[in-house]
C-alpha positions in Angstrom: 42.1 -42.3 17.9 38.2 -41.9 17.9 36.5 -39.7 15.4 35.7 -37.1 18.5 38.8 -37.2 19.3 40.1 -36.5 15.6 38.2 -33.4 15.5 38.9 -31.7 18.5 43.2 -32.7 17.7 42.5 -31.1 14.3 40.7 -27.8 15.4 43.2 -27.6 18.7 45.7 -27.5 15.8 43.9 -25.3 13.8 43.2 -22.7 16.5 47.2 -22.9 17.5 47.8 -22.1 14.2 45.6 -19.1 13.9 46.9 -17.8 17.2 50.9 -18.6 15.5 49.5 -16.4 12.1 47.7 -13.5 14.2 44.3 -14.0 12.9 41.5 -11.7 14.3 39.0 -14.4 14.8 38.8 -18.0 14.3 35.3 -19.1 12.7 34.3 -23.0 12.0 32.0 -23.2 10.0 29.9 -26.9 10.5 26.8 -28.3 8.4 24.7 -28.9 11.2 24.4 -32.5 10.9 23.4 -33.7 14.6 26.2 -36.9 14.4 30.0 -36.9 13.6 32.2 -33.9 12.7 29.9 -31.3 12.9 28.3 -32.2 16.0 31.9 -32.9 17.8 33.2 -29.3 16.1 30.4 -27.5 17.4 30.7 -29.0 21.2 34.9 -28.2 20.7 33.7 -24.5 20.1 31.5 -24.5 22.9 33.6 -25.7 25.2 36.6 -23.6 24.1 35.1 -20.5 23.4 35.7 -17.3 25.9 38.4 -19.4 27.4 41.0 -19.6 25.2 40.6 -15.6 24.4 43.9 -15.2 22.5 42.1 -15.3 18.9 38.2 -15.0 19.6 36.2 -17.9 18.3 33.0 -18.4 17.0 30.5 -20.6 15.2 29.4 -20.5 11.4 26.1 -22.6 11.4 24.9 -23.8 7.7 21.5 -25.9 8.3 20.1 -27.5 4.9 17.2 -25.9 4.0 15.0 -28.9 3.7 15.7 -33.1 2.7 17.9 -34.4 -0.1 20.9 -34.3 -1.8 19.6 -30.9 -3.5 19.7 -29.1 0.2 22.8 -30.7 1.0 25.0 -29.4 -1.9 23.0 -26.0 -1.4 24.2 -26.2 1.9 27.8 -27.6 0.7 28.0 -24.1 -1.5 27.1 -21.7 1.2 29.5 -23.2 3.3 32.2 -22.8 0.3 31.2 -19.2 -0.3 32.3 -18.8 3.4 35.7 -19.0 2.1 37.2 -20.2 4.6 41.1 -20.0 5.0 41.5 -23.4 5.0 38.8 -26.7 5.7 38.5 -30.1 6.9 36.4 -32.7 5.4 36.0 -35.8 8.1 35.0 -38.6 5.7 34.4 -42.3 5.8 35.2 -43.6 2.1 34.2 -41.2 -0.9 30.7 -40.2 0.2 28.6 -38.3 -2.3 28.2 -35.4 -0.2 32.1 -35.0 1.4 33.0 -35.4 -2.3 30.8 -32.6 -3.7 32.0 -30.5 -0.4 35.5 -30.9 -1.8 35.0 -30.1 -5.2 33.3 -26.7 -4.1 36.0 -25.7 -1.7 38.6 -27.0 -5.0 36.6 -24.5 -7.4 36.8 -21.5 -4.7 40.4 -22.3 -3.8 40.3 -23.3 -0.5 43.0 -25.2 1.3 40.9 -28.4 1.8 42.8 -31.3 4.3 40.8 -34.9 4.4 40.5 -36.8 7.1 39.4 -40.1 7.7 36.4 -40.5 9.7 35.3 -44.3 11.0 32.1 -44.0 12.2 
């Protein structure tokens, strides 16, 4: 299975289970980066949105402010403080930056679900 492919399985199966729980909207929130998982999630939500009308869905956008590892982790935090009802980190290895976005979802509680990312 490709790394596309990945994400749009895993936010099909999100949305299914938001729709199974009742929930009144269905947010993913994405970093912005213009390659991998947030690029794929944010296509996925464009294409799905105002179709699939049973739970509405929507886009949380959180651009770094600027260049670095210090704008990333900002960026990392505001999307923790989202706190979302569960997240998915796609990851290749143990990068610096997936790693710090774990341990802020761990310190706010979130339900955080890796998953393996090749590209």
């Amino acid at each position: 299975m490709g790394d596309e492919e990945s994400v749009n399985r895993v936010l099909q199966w999100a949305y299914g289970l938001a729709v199974t729980l009742s929930r009144d909207q269905f947010v993913v929130v994405e970093g912005c980066c213009p390659t991998g998982a947030d690029h794929h999630a944010t296509n996925w939500v464009t294409r799905h949105a105002g179709k699939w009308n049973v739970v509405p869905m929507s886009l949380e956008h959180h651009p770094p402010k600027g260049h670095g590892s210090m704008h990333l982790k900002q960026r990392n935090v505001g999307m923790a403080e989202s706190r979302p009802d569960m997240a998915f980190v796609f990851m290749k290895g143990q990068t610096p930056g997936s790693m710090h976005m774990i341990d802020e979802l761990s310190l706010r509680g979130v339900t955080t679900y890796v998953v393996p990312w090749t590209k």
